[in-house]
C-alpha positions as CSV (number, residue, x, y, z in Angstrom):
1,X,-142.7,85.8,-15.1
2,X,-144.4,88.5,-12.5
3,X,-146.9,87.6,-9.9
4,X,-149.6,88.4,-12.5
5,X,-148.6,85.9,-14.7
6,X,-148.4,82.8,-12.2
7,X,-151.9,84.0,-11.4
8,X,-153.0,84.0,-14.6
9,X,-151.5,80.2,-15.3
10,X,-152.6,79.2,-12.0
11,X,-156.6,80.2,-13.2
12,X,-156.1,78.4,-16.8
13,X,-155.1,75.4,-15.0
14,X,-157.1,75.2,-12.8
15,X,-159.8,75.8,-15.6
16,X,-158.3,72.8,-17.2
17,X,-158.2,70.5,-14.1
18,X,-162.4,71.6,-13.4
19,X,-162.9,70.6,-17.4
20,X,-161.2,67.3,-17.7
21,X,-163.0,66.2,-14.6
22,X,-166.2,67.2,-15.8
23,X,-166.0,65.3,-18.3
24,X,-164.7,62.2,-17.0
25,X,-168.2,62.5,-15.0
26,X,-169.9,62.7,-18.2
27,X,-168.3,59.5,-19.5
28,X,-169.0,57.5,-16.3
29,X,-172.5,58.8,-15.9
30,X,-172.9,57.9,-19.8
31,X,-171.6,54.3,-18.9
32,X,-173.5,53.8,-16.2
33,X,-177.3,54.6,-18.2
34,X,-175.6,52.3,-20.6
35,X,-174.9,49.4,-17.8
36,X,-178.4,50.3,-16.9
37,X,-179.7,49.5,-20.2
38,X,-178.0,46.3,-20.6
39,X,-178.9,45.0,-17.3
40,X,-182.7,45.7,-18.5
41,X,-181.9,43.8,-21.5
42,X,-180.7,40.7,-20.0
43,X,-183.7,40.0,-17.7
44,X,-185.9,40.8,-20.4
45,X,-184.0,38.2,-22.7
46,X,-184.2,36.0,-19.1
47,X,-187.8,36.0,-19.2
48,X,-188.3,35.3,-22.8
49,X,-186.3,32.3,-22.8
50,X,-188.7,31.8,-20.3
51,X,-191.5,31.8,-22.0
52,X,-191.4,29.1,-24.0
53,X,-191.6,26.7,-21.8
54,X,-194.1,28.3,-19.9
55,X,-196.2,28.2,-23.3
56,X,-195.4,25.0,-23.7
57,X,-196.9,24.1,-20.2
58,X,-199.9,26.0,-20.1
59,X,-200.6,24.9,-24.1
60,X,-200.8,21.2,-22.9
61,X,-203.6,22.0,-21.0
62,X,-205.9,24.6,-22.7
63,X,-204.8,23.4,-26.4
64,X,-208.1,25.6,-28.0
65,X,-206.4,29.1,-26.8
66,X,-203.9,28.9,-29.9
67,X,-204.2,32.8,-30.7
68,X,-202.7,34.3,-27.0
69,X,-199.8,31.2,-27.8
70,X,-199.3,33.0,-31.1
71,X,-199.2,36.4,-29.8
72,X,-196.7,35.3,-26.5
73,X,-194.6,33.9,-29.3
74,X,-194.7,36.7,-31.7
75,X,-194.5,39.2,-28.8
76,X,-191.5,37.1,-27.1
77,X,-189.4,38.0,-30.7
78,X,-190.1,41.8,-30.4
79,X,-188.7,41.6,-27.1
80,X,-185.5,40.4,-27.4
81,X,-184.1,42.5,-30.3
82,X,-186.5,45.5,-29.9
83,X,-183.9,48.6,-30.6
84,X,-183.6,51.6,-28.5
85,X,-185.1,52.4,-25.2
86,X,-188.6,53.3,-26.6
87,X,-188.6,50.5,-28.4
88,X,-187.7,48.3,-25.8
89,X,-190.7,50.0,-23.2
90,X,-193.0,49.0,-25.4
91,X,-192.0,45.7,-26.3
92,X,-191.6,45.2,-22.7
93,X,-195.1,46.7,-22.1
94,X,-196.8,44.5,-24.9
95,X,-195.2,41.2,-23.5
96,X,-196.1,42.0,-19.7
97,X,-199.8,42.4,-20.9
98,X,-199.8,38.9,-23.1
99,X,-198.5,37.5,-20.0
100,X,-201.7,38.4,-17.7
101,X,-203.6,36.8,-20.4
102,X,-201.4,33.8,-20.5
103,X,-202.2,33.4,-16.8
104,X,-205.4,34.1,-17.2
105,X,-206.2,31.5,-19.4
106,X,-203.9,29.4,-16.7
107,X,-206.5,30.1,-14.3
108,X,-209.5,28.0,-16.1
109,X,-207.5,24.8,-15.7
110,X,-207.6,23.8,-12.1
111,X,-205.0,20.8,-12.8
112,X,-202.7,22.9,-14.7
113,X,-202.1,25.2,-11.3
114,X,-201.4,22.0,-9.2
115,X,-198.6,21.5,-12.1
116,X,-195.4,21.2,-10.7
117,X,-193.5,22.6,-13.6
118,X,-196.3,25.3,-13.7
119,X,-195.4,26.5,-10.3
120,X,-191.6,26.4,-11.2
121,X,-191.7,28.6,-13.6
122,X,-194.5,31.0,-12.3
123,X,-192.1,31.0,-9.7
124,X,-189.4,31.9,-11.9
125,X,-191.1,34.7,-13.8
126,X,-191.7,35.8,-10.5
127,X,-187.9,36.6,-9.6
128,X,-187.5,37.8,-13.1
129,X,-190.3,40.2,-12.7
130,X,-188.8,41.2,-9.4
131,X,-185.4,42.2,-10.9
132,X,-186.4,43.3,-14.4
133,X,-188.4,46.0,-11.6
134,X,-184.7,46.7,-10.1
135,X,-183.3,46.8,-13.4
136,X,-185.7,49.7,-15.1
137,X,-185.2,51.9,-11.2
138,X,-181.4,51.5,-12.0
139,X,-181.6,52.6,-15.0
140,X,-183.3,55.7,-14.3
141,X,-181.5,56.4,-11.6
142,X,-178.4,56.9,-13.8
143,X,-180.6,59.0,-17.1
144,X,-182.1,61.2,-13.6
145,X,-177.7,61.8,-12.6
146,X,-176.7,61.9,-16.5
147,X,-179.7,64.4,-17.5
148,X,-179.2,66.4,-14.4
149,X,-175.0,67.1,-14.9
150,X,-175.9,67.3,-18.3
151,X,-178.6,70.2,-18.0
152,X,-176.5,72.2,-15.1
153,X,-174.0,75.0,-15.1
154,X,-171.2,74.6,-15.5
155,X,-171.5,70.9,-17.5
156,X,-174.1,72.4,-19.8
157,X,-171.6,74.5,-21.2
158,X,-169.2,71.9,-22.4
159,X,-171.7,69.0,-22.4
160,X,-173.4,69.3,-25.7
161,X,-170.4,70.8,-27.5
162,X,-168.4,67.2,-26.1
163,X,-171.1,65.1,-27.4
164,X,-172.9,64.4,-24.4
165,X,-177.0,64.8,-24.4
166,X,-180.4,64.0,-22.4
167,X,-181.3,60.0,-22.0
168,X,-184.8,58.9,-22.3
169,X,-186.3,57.3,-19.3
170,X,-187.6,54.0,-19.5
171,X,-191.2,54.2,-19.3
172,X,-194.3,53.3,-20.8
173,X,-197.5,55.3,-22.3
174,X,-199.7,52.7,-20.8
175,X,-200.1,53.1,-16.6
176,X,-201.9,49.8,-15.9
177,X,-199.2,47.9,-17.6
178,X,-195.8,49.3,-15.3
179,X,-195.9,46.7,-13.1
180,X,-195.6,43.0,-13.0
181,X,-198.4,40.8,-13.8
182,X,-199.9,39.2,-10.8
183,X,-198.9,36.0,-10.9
184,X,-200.5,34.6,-7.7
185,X,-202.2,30.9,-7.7
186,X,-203.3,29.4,-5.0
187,X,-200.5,26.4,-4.0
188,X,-201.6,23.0,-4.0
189,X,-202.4,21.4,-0.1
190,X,-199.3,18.9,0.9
């Protein structure tokens, strides 16, 4: 074999070296949206077994607002087995909504603010809030890197071909409802 050919096997392996590792990078930055995904799931499935109890709290005090119980409840179901991203967004949208009403209706009752188990878990929903936040910029983070080496030369080449496509974002239609409630009552004097 000349010089022509070592050069010639030298390029095809090296061609083969640049392919296997872009598609190692594929598979990690598909693993990663999915890790993404999953940690959104499990704080939303932390705040809905949440919510019960903070139902059960607030509904001790304001007994007549039975409909915005029924719709936390019903709501609480759709988000922890929505489906895909979408799917989850909105479910995720529709609860964070129910829950400003929730605490809204809190609001009226003076005594139920001053409730210690009320402030534990407001407390509570808080954190949640605060890392289902970090959870959702995670995950798009990782569809921004996956989309990006999916969509650019050379990857987009082989990407599609290998099975390897665009992520949606997690995001909602409505703006008003992509951040946390405000969960802020007054404490109670010591």
């Amino acid at each position: 074999m000349g010089i022509f050919g070592w050069s010639i096997l030298g390029v095809v392996v090296l061609a083969l070296v640049a392919l296997i590792a872009m598609y190692n990078r594929l598979v990690r930055l598909r693993a990663l949206v999915k890790e993404g995904f999953s940690g959104i799931t499990v704080q939303l499935r932390r705040r809905a077994d949440l919510i019960p109890n903070l139902v059960e709290t607030v509904q001790g005090y304001a007994t007549h607002e039975r409909e915005v119980f029924e719709q936390v409840t019903q709501a609480r179901a759709a988000t922890v087995n929505p489906g895909g991203v979408a799917a989850t967004a909105q479910a995720d949208a529709q609860m964070t909504g129910l829950l400003g009403r929730l605490f809204a209706v809190a609001e009226a009752y003076p005594e139920l603010k001053a409730n210690t188990n009320f402030l534990q878990l407001q407390d509570q929903l808080a954190s949640i809030e605060g890392e289902l936040q970090s959870s959702r910029r995670y995950y798009n983070a990782t569809v921004r890197d996956l989309n990006s080496s999916v969509q650019s030369f050379p990857a987009v080449l082989v990407a599609r071909p290998l099975g390897f496509a665009e992520e949606p974002f997690y995001q909602d239609d409505d703006p008003a409802i992509q951040s946390a409630p405000k969960v802020a009552f007054p404490r109670p004097a010591a």
